[in-house]
Each structure stands twice: as C-alpha cells, then as structure tokens.
C-alpha positions in Angstrom: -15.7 0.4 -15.6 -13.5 -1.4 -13.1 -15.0 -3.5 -10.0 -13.0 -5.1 -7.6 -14.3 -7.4 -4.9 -13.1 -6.8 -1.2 -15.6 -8.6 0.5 -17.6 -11.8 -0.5 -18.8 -14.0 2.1 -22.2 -13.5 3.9 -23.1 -13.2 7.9 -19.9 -13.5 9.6 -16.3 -13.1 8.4 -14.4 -16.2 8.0 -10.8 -16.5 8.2 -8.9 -19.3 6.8 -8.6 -22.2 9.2 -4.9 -23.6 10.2 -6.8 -27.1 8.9 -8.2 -25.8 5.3 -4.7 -24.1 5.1 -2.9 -27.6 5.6 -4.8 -29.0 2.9 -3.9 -26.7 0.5 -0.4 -26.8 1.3 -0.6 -30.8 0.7 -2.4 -30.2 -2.5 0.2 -27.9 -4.1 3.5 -30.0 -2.7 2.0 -33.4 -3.9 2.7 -32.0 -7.4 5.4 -30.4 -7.2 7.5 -33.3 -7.8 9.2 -32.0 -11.3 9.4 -28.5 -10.2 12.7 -26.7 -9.3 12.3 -25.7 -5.8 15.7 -23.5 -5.8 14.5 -21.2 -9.0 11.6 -18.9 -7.7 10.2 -18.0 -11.1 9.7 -21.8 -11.8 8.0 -22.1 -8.2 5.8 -18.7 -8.9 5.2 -20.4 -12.8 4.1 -23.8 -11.2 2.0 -22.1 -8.7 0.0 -19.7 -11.4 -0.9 -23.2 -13.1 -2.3 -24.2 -9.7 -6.2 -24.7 -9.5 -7.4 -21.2 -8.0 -9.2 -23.5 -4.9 -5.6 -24.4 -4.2 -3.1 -21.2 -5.1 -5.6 -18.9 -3.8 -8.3 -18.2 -1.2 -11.8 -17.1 -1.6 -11.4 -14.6 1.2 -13.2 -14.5 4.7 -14.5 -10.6 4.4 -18.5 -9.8 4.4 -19.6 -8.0 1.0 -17.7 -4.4 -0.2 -17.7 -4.0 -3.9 -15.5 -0.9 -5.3 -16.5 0.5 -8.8 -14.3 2.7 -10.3 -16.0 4.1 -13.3 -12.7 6.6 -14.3 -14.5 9.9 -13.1 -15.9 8.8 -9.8 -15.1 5.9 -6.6 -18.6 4.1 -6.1 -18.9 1.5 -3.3 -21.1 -1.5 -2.6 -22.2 -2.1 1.0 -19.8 -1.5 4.3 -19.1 -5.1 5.2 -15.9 -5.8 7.0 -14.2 -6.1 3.3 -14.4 -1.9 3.7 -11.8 -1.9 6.0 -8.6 -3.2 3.3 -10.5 -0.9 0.8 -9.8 2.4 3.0 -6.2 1.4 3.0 -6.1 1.2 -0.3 -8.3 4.4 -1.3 -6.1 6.3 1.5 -3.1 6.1 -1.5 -5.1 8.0 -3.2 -6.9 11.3 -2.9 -8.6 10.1 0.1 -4.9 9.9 1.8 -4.9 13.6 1.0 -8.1 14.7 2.0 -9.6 15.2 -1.2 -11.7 11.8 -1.8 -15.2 11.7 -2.7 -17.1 8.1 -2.3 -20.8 7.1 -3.3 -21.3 4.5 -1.1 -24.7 2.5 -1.6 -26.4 -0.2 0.8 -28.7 -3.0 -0.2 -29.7 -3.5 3.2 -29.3 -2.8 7.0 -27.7 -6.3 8.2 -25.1 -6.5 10.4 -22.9 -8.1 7.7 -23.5 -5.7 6.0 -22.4 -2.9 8.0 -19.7 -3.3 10.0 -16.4 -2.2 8.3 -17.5 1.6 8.2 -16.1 1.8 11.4 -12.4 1.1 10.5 -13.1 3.1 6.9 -9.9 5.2 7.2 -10.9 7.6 4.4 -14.0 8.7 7.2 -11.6 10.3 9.9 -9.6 11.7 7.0 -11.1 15.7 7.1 -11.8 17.0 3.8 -13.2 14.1 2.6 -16.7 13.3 1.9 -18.5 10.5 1.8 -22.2 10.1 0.3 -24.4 7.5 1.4 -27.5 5.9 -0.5 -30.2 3.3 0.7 -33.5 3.1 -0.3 -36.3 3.1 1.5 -34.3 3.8 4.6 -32.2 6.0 6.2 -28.9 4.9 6.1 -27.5 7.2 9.0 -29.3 5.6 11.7 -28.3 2.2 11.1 -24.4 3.4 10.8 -24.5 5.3 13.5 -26.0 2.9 15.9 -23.3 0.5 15.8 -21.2 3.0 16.9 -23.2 4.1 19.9 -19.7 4.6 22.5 -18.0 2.7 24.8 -21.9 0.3 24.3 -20.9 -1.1 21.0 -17.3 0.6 19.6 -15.0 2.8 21.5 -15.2 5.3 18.6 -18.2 7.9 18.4 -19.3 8.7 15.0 -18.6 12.7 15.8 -14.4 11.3 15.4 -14.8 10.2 11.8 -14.2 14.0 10.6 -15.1 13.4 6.7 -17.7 15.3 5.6 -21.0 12.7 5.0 -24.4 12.6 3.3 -27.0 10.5 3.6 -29.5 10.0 1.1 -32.8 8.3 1.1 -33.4 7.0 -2.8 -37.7 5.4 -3.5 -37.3 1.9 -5.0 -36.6 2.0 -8.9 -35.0 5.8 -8.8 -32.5 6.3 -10.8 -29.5 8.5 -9.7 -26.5 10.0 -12.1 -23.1 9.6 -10.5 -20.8 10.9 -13.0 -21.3 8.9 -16.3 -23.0 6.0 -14.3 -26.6 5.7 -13.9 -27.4 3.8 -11.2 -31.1 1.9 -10.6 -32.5 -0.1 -7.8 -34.9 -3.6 -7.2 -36.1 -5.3 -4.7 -35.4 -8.6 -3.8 -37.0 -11.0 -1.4 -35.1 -11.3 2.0 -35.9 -10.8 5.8 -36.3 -6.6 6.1 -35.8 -6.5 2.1 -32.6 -5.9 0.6 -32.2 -4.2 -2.7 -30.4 -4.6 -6.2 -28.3 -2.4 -8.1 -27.7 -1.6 -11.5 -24.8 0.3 -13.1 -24.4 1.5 -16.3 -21.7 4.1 -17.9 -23.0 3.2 -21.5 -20.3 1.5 -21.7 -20.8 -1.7 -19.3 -23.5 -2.5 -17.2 -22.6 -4.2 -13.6 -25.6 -5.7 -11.8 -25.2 -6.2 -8.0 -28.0 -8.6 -6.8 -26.4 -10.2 -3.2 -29.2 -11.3 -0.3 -31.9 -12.2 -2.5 -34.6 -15.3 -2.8 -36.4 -16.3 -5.5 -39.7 -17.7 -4.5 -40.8 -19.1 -7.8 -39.5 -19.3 -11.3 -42.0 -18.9 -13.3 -41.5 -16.9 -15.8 -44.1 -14.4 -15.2 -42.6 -14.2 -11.6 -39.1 -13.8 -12.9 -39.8 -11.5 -15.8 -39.3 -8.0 -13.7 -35.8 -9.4 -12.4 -35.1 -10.7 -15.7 -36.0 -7.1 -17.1 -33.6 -5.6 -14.7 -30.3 -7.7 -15.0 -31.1 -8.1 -19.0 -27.7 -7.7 -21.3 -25.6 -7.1 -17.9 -21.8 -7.6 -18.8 -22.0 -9.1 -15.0 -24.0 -10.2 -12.5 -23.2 -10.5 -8.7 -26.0 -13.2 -7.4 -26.4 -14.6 -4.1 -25.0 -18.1 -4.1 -24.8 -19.1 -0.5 -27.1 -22.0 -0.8 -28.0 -25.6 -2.6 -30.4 -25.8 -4.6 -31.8 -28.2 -1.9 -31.2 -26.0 0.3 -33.4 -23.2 -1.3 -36.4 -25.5 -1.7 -36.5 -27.0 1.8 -34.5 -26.7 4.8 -33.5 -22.7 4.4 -36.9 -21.5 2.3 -37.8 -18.2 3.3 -34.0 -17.1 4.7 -33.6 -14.8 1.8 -30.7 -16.5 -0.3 -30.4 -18.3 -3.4 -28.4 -20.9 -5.0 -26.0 -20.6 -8.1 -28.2 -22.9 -10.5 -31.2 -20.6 -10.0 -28.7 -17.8 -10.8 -27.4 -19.8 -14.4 -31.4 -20.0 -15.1 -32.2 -16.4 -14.6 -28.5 -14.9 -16.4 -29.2 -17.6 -19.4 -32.4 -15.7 -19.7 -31.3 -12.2 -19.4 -28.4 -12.7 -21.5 -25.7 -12.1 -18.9 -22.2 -12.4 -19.3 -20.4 -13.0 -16.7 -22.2 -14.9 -13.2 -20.5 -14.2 -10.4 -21.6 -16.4 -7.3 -21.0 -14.3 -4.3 -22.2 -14.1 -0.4 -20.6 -17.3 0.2 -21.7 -19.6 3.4 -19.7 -18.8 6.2 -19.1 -22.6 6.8 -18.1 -23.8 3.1 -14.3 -24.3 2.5 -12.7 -22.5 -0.5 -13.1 -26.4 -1.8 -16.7 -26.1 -1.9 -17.2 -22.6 -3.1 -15.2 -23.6 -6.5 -17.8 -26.8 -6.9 -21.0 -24.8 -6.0 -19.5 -22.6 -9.2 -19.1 -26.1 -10.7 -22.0 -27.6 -10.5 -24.0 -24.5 -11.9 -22.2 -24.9 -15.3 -22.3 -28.3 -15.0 -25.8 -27.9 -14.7 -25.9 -25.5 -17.8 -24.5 -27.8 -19.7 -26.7 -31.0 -18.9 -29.9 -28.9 -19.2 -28.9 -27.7 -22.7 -29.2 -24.2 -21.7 -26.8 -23.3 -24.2 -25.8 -20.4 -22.6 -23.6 -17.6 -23.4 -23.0 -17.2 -19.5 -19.6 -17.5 -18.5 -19.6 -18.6 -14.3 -16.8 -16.7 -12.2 -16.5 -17.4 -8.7 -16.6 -14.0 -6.3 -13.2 -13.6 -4.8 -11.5 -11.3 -2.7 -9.2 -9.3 -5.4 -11.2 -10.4 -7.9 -11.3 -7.4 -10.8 -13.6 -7.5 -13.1 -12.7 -4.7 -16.5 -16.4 -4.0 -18.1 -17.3 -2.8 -22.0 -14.0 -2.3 -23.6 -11.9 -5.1 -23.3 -8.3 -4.3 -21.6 -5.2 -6.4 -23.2 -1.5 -5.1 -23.1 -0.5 -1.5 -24.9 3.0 -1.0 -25.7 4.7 2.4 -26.1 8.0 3.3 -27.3 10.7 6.0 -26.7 13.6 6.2 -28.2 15.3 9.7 -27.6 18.6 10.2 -26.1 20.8 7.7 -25.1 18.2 5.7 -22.9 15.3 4.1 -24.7 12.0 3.6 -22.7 9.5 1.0 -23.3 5.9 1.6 -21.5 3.4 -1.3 -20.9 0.3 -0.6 -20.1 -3.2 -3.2 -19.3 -2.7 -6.2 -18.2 0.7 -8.5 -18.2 -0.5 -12.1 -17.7 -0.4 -15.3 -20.1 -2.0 -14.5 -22.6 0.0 -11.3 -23.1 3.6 -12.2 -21.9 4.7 -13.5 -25.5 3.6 -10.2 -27.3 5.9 -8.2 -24.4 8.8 -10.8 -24.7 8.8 -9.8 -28.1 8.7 -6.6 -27.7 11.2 -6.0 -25.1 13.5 -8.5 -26.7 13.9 -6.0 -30.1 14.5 -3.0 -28.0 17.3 -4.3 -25.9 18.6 -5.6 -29.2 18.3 -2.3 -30.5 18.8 0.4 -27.9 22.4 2.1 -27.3 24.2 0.1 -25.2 21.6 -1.9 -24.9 20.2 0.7 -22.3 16.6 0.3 -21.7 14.3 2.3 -19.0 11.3 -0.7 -18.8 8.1 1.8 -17.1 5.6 -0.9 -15.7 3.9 2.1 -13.8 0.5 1.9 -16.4 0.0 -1.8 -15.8 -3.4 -2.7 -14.1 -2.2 -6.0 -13.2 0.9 -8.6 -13.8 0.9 -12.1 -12.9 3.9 -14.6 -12.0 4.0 -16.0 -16.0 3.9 -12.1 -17.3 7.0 -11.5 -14.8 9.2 -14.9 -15.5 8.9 -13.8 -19.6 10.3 -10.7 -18.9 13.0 -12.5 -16.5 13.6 -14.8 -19.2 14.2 -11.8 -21.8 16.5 -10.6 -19.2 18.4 -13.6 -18.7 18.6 -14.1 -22.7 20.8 -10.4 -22.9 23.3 -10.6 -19.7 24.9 -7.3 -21.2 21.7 -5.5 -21.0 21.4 -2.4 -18.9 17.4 -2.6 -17.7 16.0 -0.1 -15.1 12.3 -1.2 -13.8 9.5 1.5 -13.0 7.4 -0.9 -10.8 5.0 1.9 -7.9 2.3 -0.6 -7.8 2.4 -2.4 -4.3 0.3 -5.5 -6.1 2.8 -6.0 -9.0 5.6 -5.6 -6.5 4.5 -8.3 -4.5 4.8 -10.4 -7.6 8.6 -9.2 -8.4 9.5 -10.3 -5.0 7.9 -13.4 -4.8 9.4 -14.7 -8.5 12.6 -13.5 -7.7 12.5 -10.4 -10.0 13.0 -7.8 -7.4 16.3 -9.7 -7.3 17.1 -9.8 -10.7 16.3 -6.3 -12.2 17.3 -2.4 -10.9 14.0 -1.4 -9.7 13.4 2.4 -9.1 10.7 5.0 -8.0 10.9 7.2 -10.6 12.2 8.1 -13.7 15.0 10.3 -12.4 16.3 7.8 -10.4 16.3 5.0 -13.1 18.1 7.4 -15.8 20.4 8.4 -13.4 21.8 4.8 -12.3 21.9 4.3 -16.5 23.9 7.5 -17.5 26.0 7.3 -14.8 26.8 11.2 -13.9 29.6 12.5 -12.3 28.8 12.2 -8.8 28.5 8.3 -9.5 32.1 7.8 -10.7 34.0 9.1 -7.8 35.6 5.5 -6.8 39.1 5.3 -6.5 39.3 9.1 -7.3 41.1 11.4 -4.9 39.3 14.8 -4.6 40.3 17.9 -2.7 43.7 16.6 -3.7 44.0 14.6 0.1 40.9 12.5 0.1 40.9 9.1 -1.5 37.4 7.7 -2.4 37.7 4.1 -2.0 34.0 2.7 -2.2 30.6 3.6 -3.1 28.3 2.3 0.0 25.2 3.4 -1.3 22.7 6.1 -3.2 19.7 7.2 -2.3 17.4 10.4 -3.2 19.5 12.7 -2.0 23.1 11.9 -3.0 26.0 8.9 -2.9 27.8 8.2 0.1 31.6 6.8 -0.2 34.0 4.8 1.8 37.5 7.0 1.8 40.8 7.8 3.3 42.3 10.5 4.5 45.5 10.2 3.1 47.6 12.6 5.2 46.4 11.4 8.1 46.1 7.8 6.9 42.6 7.9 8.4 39.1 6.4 7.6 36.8 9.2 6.6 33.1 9.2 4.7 32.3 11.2 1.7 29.1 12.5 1.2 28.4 13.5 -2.3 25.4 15.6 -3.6 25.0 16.0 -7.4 24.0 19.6 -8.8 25.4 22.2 -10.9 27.3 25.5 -9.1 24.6 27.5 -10.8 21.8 26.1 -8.9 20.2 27.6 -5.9 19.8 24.1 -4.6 23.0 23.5 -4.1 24.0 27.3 -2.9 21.8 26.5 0.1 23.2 23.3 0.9 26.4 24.4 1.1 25.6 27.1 3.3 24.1 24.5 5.5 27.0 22.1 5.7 29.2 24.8 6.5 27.3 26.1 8.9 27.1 22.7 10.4 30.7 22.6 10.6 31.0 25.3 12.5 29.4 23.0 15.7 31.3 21.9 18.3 29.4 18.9 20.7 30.5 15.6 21.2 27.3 13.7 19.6 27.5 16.2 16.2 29.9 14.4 14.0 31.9 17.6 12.4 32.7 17.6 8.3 36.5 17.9 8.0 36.2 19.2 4.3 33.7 20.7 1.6 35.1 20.2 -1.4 32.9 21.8 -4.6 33.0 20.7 -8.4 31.3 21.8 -11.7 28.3 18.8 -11.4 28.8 17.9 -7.5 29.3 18.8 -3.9 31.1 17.0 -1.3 31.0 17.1 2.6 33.9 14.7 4.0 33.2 13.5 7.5 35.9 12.0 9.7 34.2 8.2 10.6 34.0 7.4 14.2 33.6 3.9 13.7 30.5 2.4 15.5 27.2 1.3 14.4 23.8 2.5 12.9 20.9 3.7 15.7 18.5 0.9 14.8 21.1 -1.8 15.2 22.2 -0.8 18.3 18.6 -0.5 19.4 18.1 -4.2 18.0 21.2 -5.2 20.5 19.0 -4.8 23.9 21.1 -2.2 25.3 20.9 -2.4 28.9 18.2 0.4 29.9 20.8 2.6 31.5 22.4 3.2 27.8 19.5 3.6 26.2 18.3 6.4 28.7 21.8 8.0 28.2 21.7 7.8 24.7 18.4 9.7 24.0 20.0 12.2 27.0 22.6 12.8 24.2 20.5 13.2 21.4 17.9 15.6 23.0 21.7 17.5 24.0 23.0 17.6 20.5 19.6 19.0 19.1 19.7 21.5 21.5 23.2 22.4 20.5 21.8 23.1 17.1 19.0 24.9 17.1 21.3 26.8 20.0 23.3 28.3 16.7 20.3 29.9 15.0 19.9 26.1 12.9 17.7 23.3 11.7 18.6 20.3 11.4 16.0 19.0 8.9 16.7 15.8 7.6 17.0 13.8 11.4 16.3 10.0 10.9 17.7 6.3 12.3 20.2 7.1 9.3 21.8 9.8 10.3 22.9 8.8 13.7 25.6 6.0 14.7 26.3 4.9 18.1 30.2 4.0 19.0 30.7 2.8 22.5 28.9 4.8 25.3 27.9 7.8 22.6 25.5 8.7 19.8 26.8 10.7 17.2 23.9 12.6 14.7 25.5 13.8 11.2 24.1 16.3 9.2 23.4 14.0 6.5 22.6 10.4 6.5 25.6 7.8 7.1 23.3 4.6 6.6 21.0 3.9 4.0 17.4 3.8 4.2 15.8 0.2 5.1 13.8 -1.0 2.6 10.6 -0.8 4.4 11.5 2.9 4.9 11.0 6.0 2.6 13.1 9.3 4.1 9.5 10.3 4.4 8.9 7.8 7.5 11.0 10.2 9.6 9.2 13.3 8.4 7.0 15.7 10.1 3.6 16.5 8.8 4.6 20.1 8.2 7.4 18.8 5.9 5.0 15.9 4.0 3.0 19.0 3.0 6.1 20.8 1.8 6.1 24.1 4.3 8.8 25.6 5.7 10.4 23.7 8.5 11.7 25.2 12.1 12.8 24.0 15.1 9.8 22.4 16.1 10.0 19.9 12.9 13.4 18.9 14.4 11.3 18.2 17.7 8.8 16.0 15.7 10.9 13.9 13.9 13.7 13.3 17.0 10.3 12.4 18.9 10.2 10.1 16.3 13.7 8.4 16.6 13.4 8.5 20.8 10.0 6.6 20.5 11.6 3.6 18.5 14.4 4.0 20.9 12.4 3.0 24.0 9.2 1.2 22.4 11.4 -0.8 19.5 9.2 0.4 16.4 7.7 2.8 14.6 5.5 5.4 16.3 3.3 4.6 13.4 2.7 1.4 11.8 0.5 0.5 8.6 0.3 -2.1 5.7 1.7 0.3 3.5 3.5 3.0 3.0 0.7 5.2 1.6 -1.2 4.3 4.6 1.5 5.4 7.1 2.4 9.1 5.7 -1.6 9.3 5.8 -1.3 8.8 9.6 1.7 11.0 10.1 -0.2 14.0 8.6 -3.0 13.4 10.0 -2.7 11.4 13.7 -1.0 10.5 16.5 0.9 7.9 17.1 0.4 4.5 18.2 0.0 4.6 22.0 2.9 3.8 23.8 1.4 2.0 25.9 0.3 -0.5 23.0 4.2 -1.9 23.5 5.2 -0.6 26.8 1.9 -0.9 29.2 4.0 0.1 32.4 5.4 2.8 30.5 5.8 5.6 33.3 3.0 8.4 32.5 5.5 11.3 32.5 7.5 9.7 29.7 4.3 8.5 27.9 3.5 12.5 27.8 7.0 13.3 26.8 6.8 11.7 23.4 3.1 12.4 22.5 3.7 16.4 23.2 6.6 15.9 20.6 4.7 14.4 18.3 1.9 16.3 18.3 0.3 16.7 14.8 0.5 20.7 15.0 3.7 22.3 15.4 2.5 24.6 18.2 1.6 22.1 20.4 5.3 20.8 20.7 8.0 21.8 22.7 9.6 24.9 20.8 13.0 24.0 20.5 15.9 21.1 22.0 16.5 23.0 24.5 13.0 22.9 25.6 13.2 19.1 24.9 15.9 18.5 27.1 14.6 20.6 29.9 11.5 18.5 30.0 13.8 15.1 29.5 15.9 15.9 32.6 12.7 16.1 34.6 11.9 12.3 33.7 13.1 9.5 35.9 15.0 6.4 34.0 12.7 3.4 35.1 13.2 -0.2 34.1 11.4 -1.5 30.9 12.7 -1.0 27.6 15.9 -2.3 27.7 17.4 -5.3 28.4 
C-alpha cells in the first residue's frame, strides 16, 4: 500500500510567506560556508543533509490523501490538495478516460471540500468517480459549492465523469479491491469520521478533525480498538496541549502528545501529525512533532512509535518494506542495468557498486541504465551514480529517467547535464549502436551532396548540415532510418516526392531523394533565415506578423490543393527569412525541450486515427495562435496534463493574453481548434477564405 500526502494543513490554505521563505534561505546559506557553490551535486548533497524545516516546506494545501493499494486509486477528502493530485492522476488512466477513484470524506467542512472543483479527472468523460460519507450524503454538499455564477463559474453538469455517491452507516465496512475499509466517529463540530484501511498487508488509519474529551482509558478504549497495530496513523495535530485543555476545548482538534499517548497504546507505528494550524510556520510544525517525542521519552512511554511530520509529498510504503532491486541484462552488445524501489542514502552504495562492475564489464563499456521502476531518487542516490560516472570517463551510459519527480532531481544536481538521457529504450540503443543513418558526417551521398554536420536527432530521423557541391551551395539533409523493405518507409517516400512536386513560395522544395539499404534522405536547398518561434520572440512589428500567418494559411492551402496532407505541421518545421515564412515538409529545427512533437498534434492524431485535411487545420490553428497570443494555446504543469487538454478541450481563451483581441479573429482560431474535426474549417483553402475576411488590428506585435 502506497499513501501520499497532497494536502495537510486545516481551515484555510496557506502559502509560504516571502518572510518565512527569507528565513529559510538565511538558514541554509549560513552553513554553506565549506560547500562548493560552482558543483551542483555538492550543493544538491549539502541541501539533502539540510534539516527538513529548512530544505523543504510543509506545504499550504487543506487535507487530500491518495492511497494506491496496486489494484485500485482511493482518496481521502477533496481539500484544495485535490487539485495537484488530478494533475497527477490525469498521467494516468484518468488522462485517458479510463480512471476509477473511491473518494471518501470524513466530514462536510469547507476545508474539506473545496479542490473537487479543479479535480481535472471529473471533466475527463469516461471516467468515474465514487463518493463515500457516512451518515450523509456527500452530493449535496459537493454540489452546493458549485451552485453557478453564486459560488463558482462552473456548474456541476460540466464535470462529465461519471459519479456515485454513496451513503455508508457508521462502522460499515466496504471492500474496495483488496482493501477493507471501516469507519469511527470522532468528536468535532457536525462530527467527522475516521478511516481504516487494510489490504492484509498494511493497515493505514486516517483520524484528521478529531477531539478527545477525556483519556481515560475506558473513554479511549473504542479508538484505541480501532487504530490498534496500524502501520500509520494520520492524527489531528493542529493544537497545544494547552490549547486542547483550555482556550480551543470543544473546537474539535487535538494535539500531537495526546496522539503519542493514544498510538503508544494501540501499538502504532508510524504517527503522523497532520491538519496543521493555518498560522504555524514550517518552524513550528517540526517542534510540535518535537515535543511529542520529547514527551515520549520523558514520560517513559517506551514506545515503539516512530513520529513523522505530515507533508505535502510525503509517501508513506505500508507492509512490505520497499529497498532498491537490481536487475541485469546482458545480451547483445548493450548491457542494461534496471533499478527498481527506492534510490536514496541508504541505498546509493549498493547501486554504486553495482553499476560500477557493469561498466567495468559490459562491451565497450556500453551500458543502457533503466531508472523507469524507481519509486523515488533523492540528490545523494543521483550524485553516486554521477560519481560512478565520473570514475569511467570512457563509459558509454544511456539513462531511462520518465518520472517527472526523479527528473526534477537530475536537473537540479546537474545530472541532466552529465548523462544521455532518453524516453525510451529505442532511442537510448539507438544513440549507443550508432546505425547507419547516425554516421553520415563528412560523407557525400547521391554522389553531389556533402554532409558536413549532424545538427540534431529526434524521433523521427537526423537532420545534417551539407553542401551542394556543384553548385557550392548550403543545403539541409534530412535523414530517416528504415530498411527498403518496410512499408514505413515506402510511404514516406511517396510523401516526400509528392511534396516535391509543389511549387509556392512559403513550401521549401527537396532538391534530391536519395535512398539506401538502412536509410532515406530528402535534401532541402536552405534558405537561410530563422526558426518561427524566434522570430515570433523578436516582436515583429504587427504588420509582419499578420503577413506572415497570410502566408502560412496560403501555403496550406497550396497543399491540400494537390490532393495532400501535410501531417507533421509544428514551430519546427517552418523558418522565416526576411519578409517570408517558408513550411518544410519535415522539421528543420529541433524540438524545445519543454515540447514533445505531440504538443503540435491534433486530438485525432493523439488517439492514432487517420488524419485529413482538417488535422492540418488544427495543428496550423495551433502555430497561428502562438503567433499572435505568444504561447501555447494550451498550457499545463506537465506534459501529461497538456495532451489531456488537447484531446479533450479547448484552448486557453484568447482573450486570457490578448483581452482586446478583435471578436472575429478570437472566432477564427477557436473554430480551428475545435476538439472535433467537423467543426473546423474543411481544408486551407477554407482557412484562408475566412483569414482574408479578418481586419489586421493593432495588438500583438510590437
């Protein structure tokens, strides 16, 4: 059983204040005085040794708990910590359509409450979401914050997942997969309930918003009962002990001591303190934590019960304990070393070790490293693999790392830097072997064409700097691996020499198709200029950039006038050379590194039908919104998140970045983008038609 904590404060979210922020700033830099500031993985190494009150923050989200018990996504309360845990469930099944989420409420508080209504996996259709309170139903309460425009903008009605409320009696159990999950109640204003979870492996106990009016043990005994042999505990620590007893008696919360005297008892585990006060500092929830095992310790408790303080990010791994598994390939000429659980400090020697005798031992010293199984890394687990690294120069290492978390931590220690990280397997033994289509430099193919430099690779294929060398002129090669048996590559060639067949000033025409055994090349004379997005970053006076998407809707049209389909239009594939824009067939840029191809697909094409001229409309919508609004028609924290929205939405209104955007142009680019293909314009022609029609007005440009 996993848990992970996205919300832990109670009654109001809290952010981090520019003040509390300061502080820890001053507390880190005070000792930094031996550190090497210049070396990354020494600054990421100093900061993991950092007390957590000072390296990291509590977190400022009311209570969502995420329970992932292998078989089945259970959730704790819809505070505003539900909000970051859509995002992250929407790169999953839920991002697809095919989630399913047992979401249960202790209680109907506002805190409670109010991040179901920026749950992304809820206007996800397909999805379904089940709802459990007890004692209450739990629609009325969700739905009543919504009550539109009174309270929030959005009905209920939009959130298109399919939903189910049910009402559970106190101390009912329910089976949700493998779990069994009970219910208690505890004393607070309305009463708010407990919840226990056991998959016969672990037992979590969620017990947030409760009082404890006496501690006696014959009043303690049924909640003793309840959280008895719990692996962990989640108890309402928002309070002193002081605090309990006189000045906030009979407001429903508790204090961490009382929480040490009740796990000691049950024989807890773990004691997480959790629904912090809204107005303690991340300084004061450590000592509250503190002084309860302080407290432990002068009472002679002698308890087993370890104290963790509830944090946003905060995983907790329940029954089986989860170290670091390593597995081996060695077939072929590349060698593959798999680690799996956890990658911190106390597990970064035993992977030095291990990666250290296969780079020693693997041909060439050729080594695919697949970090894709690992549920977490930390900056001392990263630096010992850096330092293996370091320790075999020679070494030809390819990194698997999908993970957004544990790439977060390669880039901050300077590891993203260091080591060839890839998406996928194929990728990574591609860049190692080193096929054909990768060692074209200083060849000459189509005995005229020099290849001079190799500019980049992406999914696709490897684009070089040439020459033509009869006409002593600068030309791009576009090469595109595959064998002349393939269907793949049948296709594309008909494609590319269809393409060359066009004749319009903003198509840039191949001047050569050249075909071998393992590869096939398109050779395009270079017109010089620069990529679409940096011109666009220039501030192009608005006249250009009027005349610019004029040319684009043209050369579209021009294509799809011959019968064809572009299929692969993005930023990339266009350049702009003095007063014209010039779209290739295939992309002369590479990709940013925020951008996947995918952000410049239609939804048609994320879901793998065919495409027409309509997905051509779509994604040049795309390009011509960035061109007059200066970003992407759909922004998200992560990729996941924003191919979710391009299958599903429309784009970020226009008006968002342009608020005297004129209506007609406004229109323009949301019938283009509109999620179903009929309900675009048909083809470029019909595109440019409608563009004619519009009226440049000041605004975008400079």
């Amino acid at each position: 059983m996993r848990v992970r904590f996205w919300g832990v404060r109670g009654s109001i979210p809290t952010p981090l204040s520019t003040e509390q922020l300061h502080e820890k700033l001053f507390q880190a830099l005070s000792g930094a005085a031996a550190v090497n500031l210049s070396d990354p993985a020494e600054v990421q190494a100093y900061i993991a040794r950092l007390p957590p009150s000072v390296r990291s923050v509590v977190g400022g989200n009311t209570t969502c708990v995420e329970i992932d018990s292998g078989d089945e996504t259970i959730i704790i309360d819809c505070g505003s910590g539900m909000r970051p845990l859509g995002y992250s469930l929407m790169a999953r099944e839920f991002g697809r359509g095919k989630g399913v989420a047992h979401i249960f409420l202790t209680h109907a508080h506002w805190d409670h409450l109010q991040g179901y209504p920026f749950f992304l996996p809820a206007y996800v259709p397909g999805n379904k979401l089940i709802f459990y309170a007890v004692n209450y139903n739990p629609q009325h309460y969700l739905e009543h914050q919504q009550v539109a425009p009174m309270y929030f903008p959005i009905p209920p009605n939009a959130m298109r997942a399919e939903k189910e409320f049910i009402r559970l009696r106190e101390g009912e159990t329910v089976q949700i997969g493998r779990t069994l999950v009970s219910s208690l109640a505890l004393y607070h204003p309305g009463t708010a309930y407990a919840y226990r979870f056991d998959d016969g492996k672990g037992i979590f106990v969620f017990a947030s918003d409760g009082e404890y009016k006496s501690l006696a043990e014959s009043s303690l005994r049924h909640y003793i009962d309840f959280y008895l042999n719990a692996d962990a505990l989640v108890f309402d620590s928002q309070y002193s002990l002081r605090d309990v007893f006189l000045s906030k008696a009979d407001w429903g919360h508790s204090s961490a001591i009382i929480g040490v005297d009740i796990a000691e008892r049950a024989q807890v585990k773990r004691l997480i303190t959790f629904h912090h006060d809204p107005t303690h500092s991340d300084e004061q929830v450590y000592a509250i934590a503190a002084s309860a095992r302080e407290y432990a310790s002068v009472n002679e408790l002698h308890s087993e019960t370890e104290v963790v303080v509830g944090t946003e990010g905060l995983e907790l791994f329940l029954g089986e304990p989860m170290g670091l598994e390593m597995m081996e390939e060695r077939a072929n000429s590349v060698w593959t070393l798999v680690l799996a659980g956890r990658l911190n400090a106390a597990t970064a020697a035993e992977a030095q070790k291990r990666l250290r005798a296969m780079l020693s031992s693997a041909p060439e010293a050729r080594l695919i490293l697949d970090l894709t199984l690992l549920s977490m890394a930390d900056a001392i687990g990263v630096k010992g693999l850096l330092d293996v690294m370091r320790a075999h120069p020679n070494a030809q290492l390819a990194v698997l790392v999908p993970g957004a978390s544990i790439r977060r931590v390669f880039d901050q220690t300077g590891a993203s830097e260091a080591f060839q990280i890839f998406r996928n397997r194929q990728q990574a033994m591609t860049a190692l072997i080193g096929p054909a289509h990768l060692r074209l430099a200083s060849e000459v193919i189509g005995q005229r064409y020099q290849v001079d430099e190799l500019l980049f690779a992406d999914e696709a294929g490897v684009m070089y700097r040439g020459t033509d060398r009869s006409q002593k002129a600068p030309v791009l090669v576009r090469v595109v691996p595959g064998s002349a048996d393939e269907p793949a590559r049948a296709e594309f060639a008909a494609q590319i020499e269809a393409w060359q067949k066009l004749q319009h000033p903003g198509l840039l025409p191949g001047k050569a198709i050249i075909a071998e055994k393992d590869w096939i090349a398109l050779v395009f004379a270079w017109p010089g200029g620069v990529p679409l997005r940096e011109w666009r970053a220039q501030k192009p006076v608005n006249a250009d950039l009027w005349r610019a998407a004029a040319q684009l809707c043209e050369a579209v049209m021009t294509v799809h006038a011959q019968s064809l389909v572009h299929g692969d239009l993005r930023p990339e594939s266009i350049a702009v050379h003095g007063a014209q824009a010039f779209i290739a067939r295939l992309p002369l840029f590479p990709n940013p590194p925020e951008y996947s191809a995918n952000a410049y697909r239609a939804p048609e094409q994320l879901r793998g039908q065919p495409i027409t001229a309509r997905t051509d409309v779509y994604t040049l919508g795309m390009i011509l919104y960035e061109l007059f609004l200066g970003a992407h028609p759909f922004t998200a924290e992560t990729e996941a998140l924003r191919l979710t929205l391009q299958l599903y939405s429309q784009p970020q209104s226009p008006r968002m970045r342009w608020p005297e955007i004129p209506a007609a142009l406004e229109g323009f680019l949301l019938k283009m983008l509109a999620v179903e293909p009929e309900e675009r314009f048909a083809s470029g022609k019909e595109v440019l038609e409608a563009y004619t029609k519009l009226t440049p007005e000041s605004g975008p440009g400079r």
